[in-house]
Gaussian input, Z-matrix of N, CA and C with variables (Angstrom, degrees):
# hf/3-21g

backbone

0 1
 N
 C     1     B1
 C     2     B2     1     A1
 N     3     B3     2     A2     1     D1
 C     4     B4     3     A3     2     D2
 C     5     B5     4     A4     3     D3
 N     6     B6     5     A5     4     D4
 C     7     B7     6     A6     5     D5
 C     8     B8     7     A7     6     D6
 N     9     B9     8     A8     7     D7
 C    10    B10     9     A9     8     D8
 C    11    B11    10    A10     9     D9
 N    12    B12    11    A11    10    D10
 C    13    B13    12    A12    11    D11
 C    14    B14    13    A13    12    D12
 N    15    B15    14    A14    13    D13
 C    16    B16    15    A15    14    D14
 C    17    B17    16    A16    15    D15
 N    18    B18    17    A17    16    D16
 C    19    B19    18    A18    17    D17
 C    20    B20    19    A19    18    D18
 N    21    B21    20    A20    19    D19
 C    22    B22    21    A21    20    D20
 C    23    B23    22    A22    21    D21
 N    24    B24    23    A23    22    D22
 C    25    B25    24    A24    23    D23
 C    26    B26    25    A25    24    D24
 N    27    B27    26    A26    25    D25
 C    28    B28    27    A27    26    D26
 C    29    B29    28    A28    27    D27
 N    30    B30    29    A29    28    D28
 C    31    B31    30    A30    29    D29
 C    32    B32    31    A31    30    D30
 N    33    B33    32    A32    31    D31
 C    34    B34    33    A33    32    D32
 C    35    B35    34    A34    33    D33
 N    36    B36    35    A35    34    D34
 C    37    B37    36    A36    35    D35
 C    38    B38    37    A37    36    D36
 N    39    B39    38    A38    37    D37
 C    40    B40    39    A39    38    D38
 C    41    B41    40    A40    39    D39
 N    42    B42    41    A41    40    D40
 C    43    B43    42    A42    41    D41
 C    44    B44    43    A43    42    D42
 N    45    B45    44    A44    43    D43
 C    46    B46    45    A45    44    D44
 C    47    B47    46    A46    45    D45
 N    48    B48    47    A47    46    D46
 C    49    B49    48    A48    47    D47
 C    50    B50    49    A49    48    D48
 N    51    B51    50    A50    49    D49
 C    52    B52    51    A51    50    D50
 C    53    B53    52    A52    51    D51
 N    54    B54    53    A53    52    D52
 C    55    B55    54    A54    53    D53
 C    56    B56    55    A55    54    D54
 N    57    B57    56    A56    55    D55
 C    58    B58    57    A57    56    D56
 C    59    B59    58    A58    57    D57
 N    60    B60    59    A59    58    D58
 C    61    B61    60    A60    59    D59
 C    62    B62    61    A61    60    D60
 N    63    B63    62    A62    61    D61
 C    64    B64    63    A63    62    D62
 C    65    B65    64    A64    63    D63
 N    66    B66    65    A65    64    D64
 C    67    B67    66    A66    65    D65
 C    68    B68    67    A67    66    D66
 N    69    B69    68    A68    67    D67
 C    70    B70    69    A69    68    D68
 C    71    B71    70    A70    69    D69
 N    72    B72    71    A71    70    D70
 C    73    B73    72    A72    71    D71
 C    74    B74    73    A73    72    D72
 N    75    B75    74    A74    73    D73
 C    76    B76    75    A75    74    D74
 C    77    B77    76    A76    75    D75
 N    78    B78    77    A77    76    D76
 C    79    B79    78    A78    77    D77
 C    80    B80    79    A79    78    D78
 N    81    B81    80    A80    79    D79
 C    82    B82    81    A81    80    D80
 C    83    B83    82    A82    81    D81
 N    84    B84    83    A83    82    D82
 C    85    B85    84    A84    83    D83
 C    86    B86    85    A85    84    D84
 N    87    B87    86    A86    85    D85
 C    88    B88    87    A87    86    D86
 C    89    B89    88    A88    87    D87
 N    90    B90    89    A89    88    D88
 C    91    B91    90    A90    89    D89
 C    92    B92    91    A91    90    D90
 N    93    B93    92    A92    91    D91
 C    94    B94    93    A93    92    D92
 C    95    B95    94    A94    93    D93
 N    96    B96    95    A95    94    D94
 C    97    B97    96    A96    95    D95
 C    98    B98    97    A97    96    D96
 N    99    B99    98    A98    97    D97
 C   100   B100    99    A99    98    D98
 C   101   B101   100   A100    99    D99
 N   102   B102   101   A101   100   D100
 C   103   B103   102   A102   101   D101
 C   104   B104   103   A103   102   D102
 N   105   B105   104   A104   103   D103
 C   106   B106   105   A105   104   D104
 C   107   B107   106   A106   105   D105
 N   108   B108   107   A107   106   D106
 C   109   B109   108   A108   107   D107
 C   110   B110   109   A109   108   D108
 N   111   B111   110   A110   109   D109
 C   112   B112   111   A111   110   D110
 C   113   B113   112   A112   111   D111
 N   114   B114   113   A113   112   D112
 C   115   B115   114   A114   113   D113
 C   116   B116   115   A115   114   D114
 N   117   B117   116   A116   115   D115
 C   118   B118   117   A117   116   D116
 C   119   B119   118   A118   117   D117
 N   120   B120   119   A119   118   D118
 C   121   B121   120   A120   119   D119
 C   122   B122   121   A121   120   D120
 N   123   B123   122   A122   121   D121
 C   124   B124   123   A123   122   D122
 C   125   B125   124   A124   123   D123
 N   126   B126   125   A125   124   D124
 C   127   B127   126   A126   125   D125
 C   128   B128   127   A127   126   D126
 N   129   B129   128   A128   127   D127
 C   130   B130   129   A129   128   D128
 C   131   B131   130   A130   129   D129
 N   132   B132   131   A131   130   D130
 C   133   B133   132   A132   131   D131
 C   134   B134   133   A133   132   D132
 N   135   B135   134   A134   133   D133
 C   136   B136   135   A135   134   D134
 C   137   B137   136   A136   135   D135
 N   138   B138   137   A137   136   D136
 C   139   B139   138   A138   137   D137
 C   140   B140   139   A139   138   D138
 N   141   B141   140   A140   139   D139
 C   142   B142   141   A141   140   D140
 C   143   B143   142   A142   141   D141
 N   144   B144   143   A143   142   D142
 C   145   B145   144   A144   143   D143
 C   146   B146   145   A145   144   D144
 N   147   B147   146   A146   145   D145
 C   148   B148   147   A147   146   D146
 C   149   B149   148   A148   147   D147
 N   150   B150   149   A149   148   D148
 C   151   B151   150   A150   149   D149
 C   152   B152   151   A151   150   D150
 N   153   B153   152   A152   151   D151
 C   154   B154   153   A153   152   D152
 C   155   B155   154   A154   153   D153
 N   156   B156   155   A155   154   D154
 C   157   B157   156   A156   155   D155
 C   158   B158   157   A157   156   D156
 N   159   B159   158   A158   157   D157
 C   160   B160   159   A159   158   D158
 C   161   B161   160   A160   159   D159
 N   162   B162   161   A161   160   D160
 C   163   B163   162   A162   161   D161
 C   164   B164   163   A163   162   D162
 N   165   B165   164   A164   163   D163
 C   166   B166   165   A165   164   D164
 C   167   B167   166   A166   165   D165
 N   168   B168   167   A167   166   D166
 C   169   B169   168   A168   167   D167
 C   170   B170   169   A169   168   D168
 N   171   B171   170   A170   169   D169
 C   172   B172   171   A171   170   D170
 C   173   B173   172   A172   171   D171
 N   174   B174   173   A173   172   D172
 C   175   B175   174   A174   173   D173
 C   176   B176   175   A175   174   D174
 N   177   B177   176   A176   175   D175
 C   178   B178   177   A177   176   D176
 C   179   B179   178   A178   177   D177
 N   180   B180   179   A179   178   D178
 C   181   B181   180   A180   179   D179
 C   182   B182   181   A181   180   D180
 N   183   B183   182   A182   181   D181
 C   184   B184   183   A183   182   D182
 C   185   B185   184   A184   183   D183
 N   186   B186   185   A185   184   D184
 C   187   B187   186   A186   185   D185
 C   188   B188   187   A187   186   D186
 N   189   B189   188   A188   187   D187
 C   190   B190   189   A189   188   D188
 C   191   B191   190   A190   189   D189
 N   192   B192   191   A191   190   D190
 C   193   B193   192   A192   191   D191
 C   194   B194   193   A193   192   D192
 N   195   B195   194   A194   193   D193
 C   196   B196   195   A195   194   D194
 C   197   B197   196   A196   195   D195
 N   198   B198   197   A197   196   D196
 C   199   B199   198   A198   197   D197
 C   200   B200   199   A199   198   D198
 N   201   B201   200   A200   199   D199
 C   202   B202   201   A201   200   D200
 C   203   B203   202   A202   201   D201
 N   204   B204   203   A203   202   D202
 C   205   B205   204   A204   203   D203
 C   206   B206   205   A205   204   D204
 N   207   B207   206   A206   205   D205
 C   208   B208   207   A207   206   D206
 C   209   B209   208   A208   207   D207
 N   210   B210   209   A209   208   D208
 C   211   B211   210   A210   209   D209
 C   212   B212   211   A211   210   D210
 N   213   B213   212   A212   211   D211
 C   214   B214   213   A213   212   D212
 C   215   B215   214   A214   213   D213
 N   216   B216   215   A215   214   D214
 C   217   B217   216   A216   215   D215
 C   218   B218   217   A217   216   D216
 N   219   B219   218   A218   217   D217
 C   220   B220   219   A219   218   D218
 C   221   B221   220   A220   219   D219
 N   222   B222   221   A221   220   D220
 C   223   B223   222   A222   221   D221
 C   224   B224   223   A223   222   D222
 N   225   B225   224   A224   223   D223
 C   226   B226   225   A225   224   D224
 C   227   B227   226   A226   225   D225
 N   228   B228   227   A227   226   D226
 C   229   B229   228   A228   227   D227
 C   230   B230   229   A229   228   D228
 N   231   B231   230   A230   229   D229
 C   232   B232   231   A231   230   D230
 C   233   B233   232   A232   231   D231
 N   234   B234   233   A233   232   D232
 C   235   B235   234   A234   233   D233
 C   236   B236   235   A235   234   D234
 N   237   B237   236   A236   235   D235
 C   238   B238   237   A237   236   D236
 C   239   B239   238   A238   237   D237
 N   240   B240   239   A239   238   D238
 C   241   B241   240   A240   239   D239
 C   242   B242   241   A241   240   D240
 N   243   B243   242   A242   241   D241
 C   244   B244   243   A243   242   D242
 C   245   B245   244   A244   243   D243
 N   246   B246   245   A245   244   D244
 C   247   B247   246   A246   245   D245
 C   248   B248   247   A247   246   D246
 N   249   B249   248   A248   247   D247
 C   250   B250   249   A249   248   D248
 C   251   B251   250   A250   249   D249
 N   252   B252   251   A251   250   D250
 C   253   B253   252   A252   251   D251
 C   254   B254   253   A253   252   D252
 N   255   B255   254   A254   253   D253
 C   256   B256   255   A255   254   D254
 C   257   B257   256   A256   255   D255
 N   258   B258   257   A257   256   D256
 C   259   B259   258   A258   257   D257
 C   260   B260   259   A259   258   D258
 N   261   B261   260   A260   259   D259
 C   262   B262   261   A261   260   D260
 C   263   B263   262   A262   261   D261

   B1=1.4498
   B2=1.5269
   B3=1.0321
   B4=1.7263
   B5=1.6104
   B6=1.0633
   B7=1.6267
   B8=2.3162
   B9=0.8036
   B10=1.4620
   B11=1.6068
   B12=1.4237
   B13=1.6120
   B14=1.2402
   B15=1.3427
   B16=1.7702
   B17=1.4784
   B18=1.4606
   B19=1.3513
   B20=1.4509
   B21=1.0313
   B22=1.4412
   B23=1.6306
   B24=1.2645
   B25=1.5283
   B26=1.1601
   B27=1.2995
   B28=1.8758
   B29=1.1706
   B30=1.6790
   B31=1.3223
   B32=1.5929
   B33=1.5709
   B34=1.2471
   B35=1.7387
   B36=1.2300
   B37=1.2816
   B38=1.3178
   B39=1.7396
   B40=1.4756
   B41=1.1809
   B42=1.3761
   B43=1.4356
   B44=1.4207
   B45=1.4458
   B46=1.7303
   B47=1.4801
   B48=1.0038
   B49=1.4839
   B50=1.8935
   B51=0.9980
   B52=2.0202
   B53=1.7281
   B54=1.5980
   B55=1.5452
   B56=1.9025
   B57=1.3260
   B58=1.5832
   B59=1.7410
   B60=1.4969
   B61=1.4299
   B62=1.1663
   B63=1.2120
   B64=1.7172
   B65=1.3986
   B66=1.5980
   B67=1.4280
   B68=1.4285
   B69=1.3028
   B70=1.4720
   B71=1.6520
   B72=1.8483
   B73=1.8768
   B74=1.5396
   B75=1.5088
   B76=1.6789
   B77=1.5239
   B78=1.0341
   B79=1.8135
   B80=1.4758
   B81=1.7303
   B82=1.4119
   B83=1.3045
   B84=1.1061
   B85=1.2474
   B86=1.9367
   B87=1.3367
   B88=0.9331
   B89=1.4863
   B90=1.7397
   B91=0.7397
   B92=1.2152
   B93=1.1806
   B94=1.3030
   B95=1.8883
   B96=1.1716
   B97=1.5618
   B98=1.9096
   B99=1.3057
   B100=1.4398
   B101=1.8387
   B102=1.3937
   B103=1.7924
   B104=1.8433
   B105=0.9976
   B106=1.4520
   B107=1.4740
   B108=1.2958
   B109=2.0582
   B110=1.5169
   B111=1.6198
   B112=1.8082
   B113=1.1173
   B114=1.3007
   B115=1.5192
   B116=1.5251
   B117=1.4774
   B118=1.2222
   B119=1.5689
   B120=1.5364
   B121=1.3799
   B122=1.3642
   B123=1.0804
   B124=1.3598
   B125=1.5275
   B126=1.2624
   B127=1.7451
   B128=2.0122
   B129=1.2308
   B130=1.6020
   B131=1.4198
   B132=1.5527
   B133=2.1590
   B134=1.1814
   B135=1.4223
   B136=1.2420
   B137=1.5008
   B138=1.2671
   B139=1.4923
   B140=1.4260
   B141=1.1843
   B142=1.4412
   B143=1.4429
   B144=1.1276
   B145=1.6729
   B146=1.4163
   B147=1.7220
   B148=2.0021
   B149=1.6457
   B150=1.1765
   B151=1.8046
   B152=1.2482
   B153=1.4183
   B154=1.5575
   B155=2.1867
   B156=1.3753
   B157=1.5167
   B158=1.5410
   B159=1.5685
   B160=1.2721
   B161=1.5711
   B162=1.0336
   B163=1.5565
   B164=1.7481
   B165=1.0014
   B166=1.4809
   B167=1.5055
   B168=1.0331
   B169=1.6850
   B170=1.8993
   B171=0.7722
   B172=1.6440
   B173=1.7888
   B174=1.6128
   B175=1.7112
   B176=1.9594
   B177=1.6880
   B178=1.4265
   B179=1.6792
   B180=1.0707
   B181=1.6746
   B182=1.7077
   B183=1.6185
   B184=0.9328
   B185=1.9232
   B186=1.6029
   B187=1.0946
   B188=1.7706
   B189=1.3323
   B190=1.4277
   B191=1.6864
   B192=1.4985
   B193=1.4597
   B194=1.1502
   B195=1.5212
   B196=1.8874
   B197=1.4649
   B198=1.6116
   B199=1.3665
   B200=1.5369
   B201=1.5261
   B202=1.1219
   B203=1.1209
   B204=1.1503
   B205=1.5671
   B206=1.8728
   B207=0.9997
   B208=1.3830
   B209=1.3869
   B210=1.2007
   B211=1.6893
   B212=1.4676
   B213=1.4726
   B214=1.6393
   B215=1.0223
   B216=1.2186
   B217=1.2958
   B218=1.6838
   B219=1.4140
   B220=1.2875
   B221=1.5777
   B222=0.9060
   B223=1.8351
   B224=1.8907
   B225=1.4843
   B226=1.6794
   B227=1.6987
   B228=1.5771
   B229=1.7396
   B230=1.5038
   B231=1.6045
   B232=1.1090
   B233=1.4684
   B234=1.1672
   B235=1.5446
   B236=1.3018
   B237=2.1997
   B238=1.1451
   B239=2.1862
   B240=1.2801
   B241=1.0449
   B242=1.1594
   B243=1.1487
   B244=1.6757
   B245=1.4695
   B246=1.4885
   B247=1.3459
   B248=1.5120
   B249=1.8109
   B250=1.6221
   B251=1.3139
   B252=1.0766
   B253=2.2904
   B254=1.1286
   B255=1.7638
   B256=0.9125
   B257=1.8479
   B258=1.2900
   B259=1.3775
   B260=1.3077
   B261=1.4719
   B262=1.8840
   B263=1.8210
   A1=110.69
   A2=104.40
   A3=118.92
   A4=116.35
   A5=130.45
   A6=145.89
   A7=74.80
   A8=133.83
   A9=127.75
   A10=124.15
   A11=88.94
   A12=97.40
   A13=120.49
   A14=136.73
   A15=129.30
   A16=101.23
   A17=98.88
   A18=99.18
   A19=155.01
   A20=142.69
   A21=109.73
   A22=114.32
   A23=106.59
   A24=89.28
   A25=123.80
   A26=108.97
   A27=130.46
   A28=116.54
   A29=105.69
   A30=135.08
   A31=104.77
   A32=119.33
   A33=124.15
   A34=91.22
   A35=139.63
   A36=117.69
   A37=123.74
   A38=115.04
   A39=117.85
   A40=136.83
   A41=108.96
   A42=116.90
   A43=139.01
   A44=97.82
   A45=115.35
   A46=88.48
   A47=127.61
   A48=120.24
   A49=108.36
   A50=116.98
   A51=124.84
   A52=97.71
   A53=93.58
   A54=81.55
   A55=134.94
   A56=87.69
   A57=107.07
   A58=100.88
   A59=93.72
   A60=118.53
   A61=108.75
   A62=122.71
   A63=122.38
   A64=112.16
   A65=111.01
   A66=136.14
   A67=109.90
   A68=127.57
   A69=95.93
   A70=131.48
   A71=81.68
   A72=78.75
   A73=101.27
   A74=125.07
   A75=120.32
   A76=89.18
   A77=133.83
   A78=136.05
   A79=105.56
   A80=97.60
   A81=98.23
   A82=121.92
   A83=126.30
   A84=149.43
   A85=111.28
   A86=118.16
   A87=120.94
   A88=147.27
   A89=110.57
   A90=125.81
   A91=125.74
   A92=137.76
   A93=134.28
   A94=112.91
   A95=97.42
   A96=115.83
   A97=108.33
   A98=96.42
   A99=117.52
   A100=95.54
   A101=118.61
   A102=121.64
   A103=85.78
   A104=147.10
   A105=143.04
   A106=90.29
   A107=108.10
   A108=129.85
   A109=108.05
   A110=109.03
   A111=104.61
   A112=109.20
   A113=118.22
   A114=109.66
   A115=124.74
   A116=127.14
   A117=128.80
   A118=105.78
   A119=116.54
   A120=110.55
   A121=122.00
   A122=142.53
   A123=145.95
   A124=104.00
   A125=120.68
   A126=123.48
   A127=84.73
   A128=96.89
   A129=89.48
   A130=147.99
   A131=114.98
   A132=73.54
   A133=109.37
   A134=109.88
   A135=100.43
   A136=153.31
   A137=121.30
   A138=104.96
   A139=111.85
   A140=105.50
   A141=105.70
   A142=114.88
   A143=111.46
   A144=108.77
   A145=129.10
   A146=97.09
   A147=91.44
   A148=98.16
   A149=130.92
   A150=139.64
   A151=106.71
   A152=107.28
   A153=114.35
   A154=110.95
   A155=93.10
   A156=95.21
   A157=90.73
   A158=131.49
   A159=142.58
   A160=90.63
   A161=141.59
   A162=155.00
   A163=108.14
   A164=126.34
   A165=142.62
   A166=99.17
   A167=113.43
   A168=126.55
   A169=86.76
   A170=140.13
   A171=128.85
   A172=109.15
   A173=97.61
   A174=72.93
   A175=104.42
   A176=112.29
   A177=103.99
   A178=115.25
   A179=119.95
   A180=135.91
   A181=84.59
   A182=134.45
   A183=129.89
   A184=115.85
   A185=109.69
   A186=127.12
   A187=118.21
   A188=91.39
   A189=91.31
   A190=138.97
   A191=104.70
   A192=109.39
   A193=138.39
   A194=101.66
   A195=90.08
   A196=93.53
   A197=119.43
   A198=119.23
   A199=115.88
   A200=133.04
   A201=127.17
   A202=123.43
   A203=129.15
   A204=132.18
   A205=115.91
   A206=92.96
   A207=85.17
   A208=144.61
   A209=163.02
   A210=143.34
   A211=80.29
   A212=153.30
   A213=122.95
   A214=130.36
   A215=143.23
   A216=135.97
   A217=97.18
   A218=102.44
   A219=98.66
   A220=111.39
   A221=113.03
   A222=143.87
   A223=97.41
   A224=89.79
   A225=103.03
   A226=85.65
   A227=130.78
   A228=114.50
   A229=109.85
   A230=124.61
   A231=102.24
   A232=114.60
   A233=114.32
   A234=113.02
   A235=151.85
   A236=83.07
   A237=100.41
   A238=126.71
   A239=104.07
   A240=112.43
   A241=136.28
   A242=130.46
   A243=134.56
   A244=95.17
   A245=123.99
   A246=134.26
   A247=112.17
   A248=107.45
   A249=94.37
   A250=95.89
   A251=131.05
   A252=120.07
   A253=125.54
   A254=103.81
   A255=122.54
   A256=104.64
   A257=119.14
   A258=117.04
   A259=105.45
   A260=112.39
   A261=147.06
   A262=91.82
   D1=-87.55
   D2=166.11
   D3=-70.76
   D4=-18.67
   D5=-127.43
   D6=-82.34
   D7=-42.54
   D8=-178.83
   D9=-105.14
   D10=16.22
   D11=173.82
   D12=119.56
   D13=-158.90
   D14=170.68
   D15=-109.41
   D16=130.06
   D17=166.45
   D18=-58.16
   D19=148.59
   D20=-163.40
   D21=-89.59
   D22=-23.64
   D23=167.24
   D24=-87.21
   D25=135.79
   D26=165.29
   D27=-13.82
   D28=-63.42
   D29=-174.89
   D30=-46.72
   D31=-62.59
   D32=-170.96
   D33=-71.15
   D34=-69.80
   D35=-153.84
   D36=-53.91
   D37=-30.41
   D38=159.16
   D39=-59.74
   D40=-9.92
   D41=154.44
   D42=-91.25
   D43=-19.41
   D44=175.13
   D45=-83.00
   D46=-50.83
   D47=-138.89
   D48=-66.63
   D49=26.01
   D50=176.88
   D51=-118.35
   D52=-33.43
   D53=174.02
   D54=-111.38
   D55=27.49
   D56=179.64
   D57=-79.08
   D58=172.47
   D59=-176.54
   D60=-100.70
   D61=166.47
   D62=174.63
   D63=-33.28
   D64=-74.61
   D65=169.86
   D66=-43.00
   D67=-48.39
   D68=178.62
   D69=-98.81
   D70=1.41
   D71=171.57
   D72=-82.54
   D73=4.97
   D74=-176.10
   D75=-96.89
   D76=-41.84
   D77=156.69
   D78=-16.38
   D79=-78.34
   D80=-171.38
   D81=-66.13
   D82=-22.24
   D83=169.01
   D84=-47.70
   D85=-76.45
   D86=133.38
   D87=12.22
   D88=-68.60
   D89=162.12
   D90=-77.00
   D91=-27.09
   D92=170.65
   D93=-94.14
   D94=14.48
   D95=153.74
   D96=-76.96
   D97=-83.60
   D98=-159.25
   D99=-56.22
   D100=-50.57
   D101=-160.72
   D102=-52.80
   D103=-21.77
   D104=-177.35
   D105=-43.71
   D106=-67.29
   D107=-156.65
   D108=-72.42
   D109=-22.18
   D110=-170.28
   D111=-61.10
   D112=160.54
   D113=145.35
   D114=-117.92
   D115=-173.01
   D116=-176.48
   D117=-58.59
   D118=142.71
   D119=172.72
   D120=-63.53
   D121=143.62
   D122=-166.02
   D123=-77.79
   D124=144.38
   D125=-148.20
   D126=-92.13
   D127=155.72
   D128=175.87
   D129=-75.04
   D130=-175.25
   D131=-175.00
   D132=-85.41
   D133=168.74
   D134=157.22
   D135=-49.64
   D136=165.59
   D137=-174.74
   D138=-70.91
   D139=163.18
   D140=179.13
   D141=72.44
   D142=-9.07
   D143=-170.20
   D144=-50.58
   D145=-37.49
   D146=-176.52
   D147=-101.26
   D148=29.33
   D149=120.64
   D150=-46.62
   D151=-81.29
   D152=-160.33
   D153=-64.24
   D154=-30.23
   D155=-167.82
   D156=-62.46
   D157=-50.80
   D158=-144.58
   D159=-95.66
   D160=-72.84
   D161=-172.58
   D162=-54.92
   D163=-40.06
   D164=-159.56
   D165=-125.82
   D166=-109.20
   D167=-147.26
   D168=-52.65
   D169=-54.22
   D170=-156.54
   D171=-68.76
   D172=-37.38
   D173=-170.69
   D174=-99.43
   D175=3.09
   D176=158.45
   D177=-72.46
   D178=-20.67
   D179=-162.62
   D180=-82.21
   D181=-80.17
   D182=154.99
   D183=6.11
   D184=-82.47
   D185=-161.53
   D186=-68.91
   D187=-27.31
   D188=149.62
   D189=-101.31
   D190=3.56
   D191=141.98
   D192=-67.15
   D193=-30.62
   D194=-179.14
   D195=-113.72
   D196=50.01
   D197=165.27
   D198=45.76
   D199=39.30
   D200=153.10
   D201=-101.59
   D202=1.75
   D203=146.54
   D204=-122.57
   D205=178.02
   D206=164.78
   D207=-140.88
   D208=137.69
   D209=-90.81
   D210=-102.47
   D211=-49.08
   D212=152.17
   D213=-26.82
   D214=-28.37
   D215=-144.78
   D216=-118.82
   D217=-34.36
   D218=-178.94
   D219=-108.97
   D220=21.46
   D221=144.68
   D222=-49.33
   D223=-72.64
   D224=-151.41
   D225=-69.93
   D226=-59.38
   D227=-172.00
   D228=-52.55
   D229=-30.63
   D230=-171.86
   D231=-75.88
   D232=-24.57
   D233=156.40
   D234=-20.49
   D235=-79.69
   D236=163.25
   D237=-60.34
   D238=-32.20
   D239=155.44
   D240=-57.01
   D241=-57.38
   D242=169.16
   D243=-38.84
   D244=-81.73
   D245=-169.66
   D246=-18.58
   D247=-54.27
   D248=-163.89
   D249=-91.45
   D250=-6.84
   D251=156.09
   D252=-45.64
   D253=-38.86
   D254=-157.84
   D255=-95.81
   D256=-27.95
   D257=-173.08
   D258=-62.78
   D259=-54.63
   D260=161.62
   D261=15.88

């Protein structure tokens, strides 16, 4: 019933919930405490992303740490870069 957590639909917990145990009607209980504060899960990354994070964004991030480019300049490559990963 509970044995993997509370379910997410309503529907199902209003139906488990006559035949729970101490502990997991304080579970469900619980849970309809905290879901007040959640928020929506964050949508996923994009494709290609740990390309660009690893290939792109890390060694311009780099290059504008030790001031050999500069966060304009590597504005416009990371751009131009993303773009042709992304056309691919």
């Amino acid at each position: 019933m509970a044995e993997r957590g509370v379910p997410i639909s309503k529907k199902v917990q209003l139906a488990l919930k006559p035949l729970l145990t101490p502990v997991e009607k304080e579970m469900f209980n619980f849970i309809s405490v905290v879901e007040k504060y959640g928020a929506p899960t964050p949508a996923p990354d994009p494709e290609r992303w740990q390309e660009i994070y690893n290939n792109v964004y890390t060694p311009l991030y780099d290059q504008i740490t030790y001031k050999k480019i500069t966060p304009e300049e590597a504005a416009k490559k990371f751009k131009e870069q993303v773009m042709q990963i992304l056309k691919r």
